[in-house]
C-alpha positions, -999 to +999 in steps of 0.1 A: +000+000+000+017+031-009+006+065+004-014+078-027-036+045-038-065+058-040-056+091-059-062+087-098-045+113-118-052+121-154-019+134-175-025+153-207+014+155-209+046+150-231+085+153-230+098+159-190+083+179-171+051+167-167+058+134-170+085+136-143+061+152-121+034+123-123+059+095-122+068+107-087+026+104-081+030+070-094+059+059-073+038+065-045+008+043-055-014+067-073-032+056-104-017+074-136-036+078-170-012+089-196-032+105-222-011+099-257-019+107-289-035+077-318-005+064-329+024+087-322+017+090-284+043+111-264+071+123-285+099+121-260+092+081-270+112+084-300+138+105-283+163+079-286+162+045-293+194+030-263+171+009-235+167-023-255+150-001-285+135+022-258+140+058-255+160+065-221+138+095-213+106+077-219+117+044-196+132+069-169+103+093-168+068+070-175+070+038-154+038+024-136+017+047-157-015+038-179-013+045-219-043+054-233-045+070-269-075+090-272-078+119-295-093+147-275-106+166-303-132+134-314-162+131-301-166+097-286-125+100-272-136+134-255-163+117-240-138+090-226-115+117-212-138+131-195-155+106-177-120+099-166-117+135-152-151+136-136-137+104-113-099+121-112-082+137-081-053+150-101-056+168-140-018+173-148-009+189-181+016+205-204+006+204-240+013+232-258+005+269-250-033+278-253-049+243-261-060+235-231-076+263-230-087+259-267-105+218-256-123+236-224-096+218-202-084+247-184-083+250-145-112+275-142-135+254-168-131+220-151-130+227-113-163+248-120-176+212-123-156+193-103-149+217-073-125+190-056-102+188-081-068+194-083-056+210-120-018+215-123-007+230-153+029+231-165+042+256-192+071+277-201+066+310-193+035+309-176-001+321-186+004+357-188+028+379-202+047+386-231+064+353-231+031+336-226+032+317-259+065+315-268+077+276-271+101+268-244+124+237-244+149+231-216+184+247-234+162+275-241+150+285-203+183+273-193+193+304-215+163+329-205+169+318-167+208+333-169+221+300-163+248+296-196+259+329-182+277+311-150+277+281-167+308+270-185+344+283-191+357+320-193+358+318-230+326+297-241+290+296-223+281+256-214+245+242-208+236+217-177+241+183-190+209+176-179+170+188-186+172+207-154+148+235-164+123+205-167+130+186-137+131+222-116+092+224-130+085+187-126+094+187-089+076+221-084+047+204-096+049+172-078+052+190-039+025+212-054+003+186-062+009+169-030+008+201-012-027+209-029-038+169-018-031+179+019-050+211+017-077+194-001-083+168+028-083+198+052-110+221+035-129+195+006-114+222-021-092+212-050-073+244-068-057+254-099-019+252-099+007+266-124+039+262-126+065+274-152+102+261-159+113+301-158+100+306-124+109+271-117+147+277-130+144+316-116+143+301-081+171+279-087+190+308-098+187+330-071+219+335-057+238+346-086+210+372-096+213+380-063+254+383-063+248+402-098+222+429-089+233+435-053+272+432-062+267+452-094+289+426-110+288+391-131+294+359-121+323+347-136+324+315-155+347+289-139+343+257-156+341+226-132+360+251-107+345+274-078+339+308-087+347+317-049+361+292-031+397+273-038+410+252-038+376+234-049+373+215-083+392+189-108+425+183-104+443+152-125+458+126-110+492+106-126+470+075-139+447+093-158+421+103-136+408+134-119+399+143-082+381+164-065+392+185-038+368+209-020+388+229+008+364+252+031+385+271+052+418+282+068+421+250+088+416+229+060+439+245+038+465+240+062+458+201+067+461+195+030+500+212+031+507+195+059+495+166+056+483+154+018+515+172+000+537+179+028+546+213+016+537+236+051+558+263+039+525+268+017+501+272+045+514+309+054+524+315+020+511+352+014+497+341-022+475+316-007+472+323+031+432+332+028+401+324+009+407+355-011+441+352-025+437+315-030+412+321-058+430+348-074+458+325-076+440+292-081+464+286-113+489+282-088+474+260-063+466+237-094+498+236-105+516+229-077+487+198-065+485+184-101+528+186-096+521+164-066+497+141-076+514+130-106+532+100-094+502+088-074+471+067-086+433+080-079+430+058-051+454+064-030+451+097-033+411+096-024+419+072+000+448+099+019+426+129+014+395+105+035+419+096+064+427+137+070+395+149+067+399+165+035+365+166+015+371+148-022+353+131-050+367+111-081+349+123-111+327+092-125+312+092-155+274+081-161+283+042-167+305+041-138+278+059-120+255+029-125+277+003-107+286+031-075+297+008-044+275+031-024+244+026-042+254-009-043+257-014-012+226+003+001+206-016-021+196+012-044+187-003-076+152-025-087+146-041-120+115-023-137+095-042-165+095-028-199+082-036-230+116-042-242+127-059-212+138-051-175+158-023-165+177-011-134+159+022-120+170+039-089+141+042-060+133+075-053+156+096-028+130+092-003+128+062+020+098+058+045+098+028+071+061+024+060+056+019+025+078+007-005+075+027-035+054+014-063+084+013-092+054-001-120+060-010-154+065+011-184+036+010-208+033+000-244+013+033-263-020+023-260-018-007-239-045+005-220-070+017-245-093-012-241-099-011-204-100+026-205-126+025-227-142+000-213-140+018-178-150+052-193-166+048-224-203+051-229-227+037-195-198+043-172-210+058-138-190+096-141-189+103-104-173+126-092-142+129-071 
């Protein structure tokens, strides 16, 4: 039994966003219709093609859902969908600008009949505004949001090498959604909910708009490095591979000359003896650890930094990620059924001693339609929720 079994939600979504958004519902037991279109369904399923003929977005972002294809502009298929709404907690969307509003699935137009419930709506820019119906995809935010502007290197802006504009908007919409379920069990009210990937990415960004309005200067660029902090970031180690080193403060500083690359003449150095004069001469600091480090393999030079206290990482790519002897060994990974076959999917970061999350199977497109229709087609009871 997981803590949202008897919500039902109805998703008239695509891509990440929303998708990421009701997964998380469905991970916690509640019902998930997935609303694709006749034949083509969601787009992001042809994405790629690399999880045993799967796109990886689709298999990360759509497990334990139901697929129904229904085309909402046909007669009958409306009628479908909206039985399925009239017996819905949850209406989650993010088609494109305006069409909700265009097939009388808005917020206002559907909680005037169903006052309980809960409408979440995911766009780019929002509902208002200039930007109101101007596509967004995630690069794009990324770039209205000011992120490629501390993103990357001195000499070229860099994206996030994730969709992090959508999963900022996803997970806004998920606690709000959940949020909204509490409130709802309080007072008997649903409520409209929006939620945009700029604000959603604006909140994110906060501290350097912050540092750039009050400070009346620019973030600078620093590549895997710390704009304000050293020494903190990559430094390459003689078989091949990089470390990590973040160093915090004075003390720590001191215990990594002392005691990682016995050079304490460097502690009171004047070129590195604070905060402040260790970034402006970060080249330095590199230099001089990369020096040291070059006759030493990663591991013993994680394994050093760990028994002083110093605060390190080795820099794993995605593969290497997927065999990590932490998640290992915390029993992290469960095999999801897919159409293709099974796949390893991490739980969700949140663990309760009181119910298991759901971790369903990813659907084929449509294989739902008949007991959908079936459920909601013509002589079903439409109660409400």
């Amino acid at each position: 039994m997981g803590p949202l079994d008897d919500i039902t939600v109805v998703a008239l979504e695509q891509a990440v966003a929303a998708p990421f958004a009701t997964r998380q519902l469905a991970d916690l037991g509640a019902r998930v219709i997935k609303v694709e279109r006749p034949r083509t369904g969601d787009f992001a399923r042809e994405y790629d093609r690399t999880v045993h003929g799967q796109a990886s977005y689709f298999v990360w972002l759509n497990r334990g859902k139901e697929s129904v294809e229904l085309d909402v502009k046909d007669e009958a298929d409306r009628a479908v969908l909206m039985a399925a709404v009239a017996r819905a907690d949850v209406v989650v969307q993010n088609l494109a600008p305006g069409a909700v509003e265009r097939l009388g699935l808005d917020g206002e137009t559907l909680r005037a009949r169903f006052p309980r419930l809960i409408h979440c709506s995911i766009s780019g820019y929002g509902r208002s505004g200039p930007y109101r119906s101007k596509k967004a995809y995630d690069l794009l935010v990324q770039c209205e949001a000011g992120l490629l502007a501390v993103t990357g290197t001195s000499e070229s802006p860099a994206k996030a090498g994730i969709s992090i504009a959508d999963i900022a908007a996803g997970m806004y919409a998920y606690s709000g959604i959940l949020t909204a379920l509490y409130d709802r069990e309080r007072t008997g009210s649903g409520s409209v909910l929006e939620v945009s990937m700029l604000d959603a990415l604006g909140e994110w960004m906060s501290q350097p708009t912050l540092f750039s309005v009050y400070g009346e200067q620019q973030p600078r660029r620093t590549g895997a490095r710390h704009a304000s902090i050293a020494p903190y970031g990559p430094y390459a180690v003689g078989d091949g591979a990089t470390v990590f080193i973040g160093i915090q403060n004075d003390r720590e500083w001191a215990v990594l000359c002392e005691q990682v690359i016995r050079r304490p003449e460097l502690v009171d150095d004047v070129r590195f003896a604070r905060n402040t004069e260790r970034v402006a001469n970060d080249h330095e600091i590199t230099s001089i650890l990369e020096a040291e480090f070059a006759t030493s393999n990663v591991d013993d030079v994680v394994e050093l930094l760990d028994r002083v206290g110093i605060a390190n990482a080795r820099m794993r790519h995605p593969a290497e990620f997927a065999a990590h002897p932490q998640l290992e060994a915390r029993d992290r990974w469960r095999s999801v059924a897919t159409p293709g076959g099974p796949v390893r999917a991490l739980l969700p970061p949140v663990g309760s001693d009181r119910y298991s999350a759901s971790m369903g199977p990813l659907p084929r497109i449509g294989e739902h339609n008949a007991a959908i229709r079936a459920e909601f087609g013509p002589g079903c009871d439409p109660a409400t929720p």
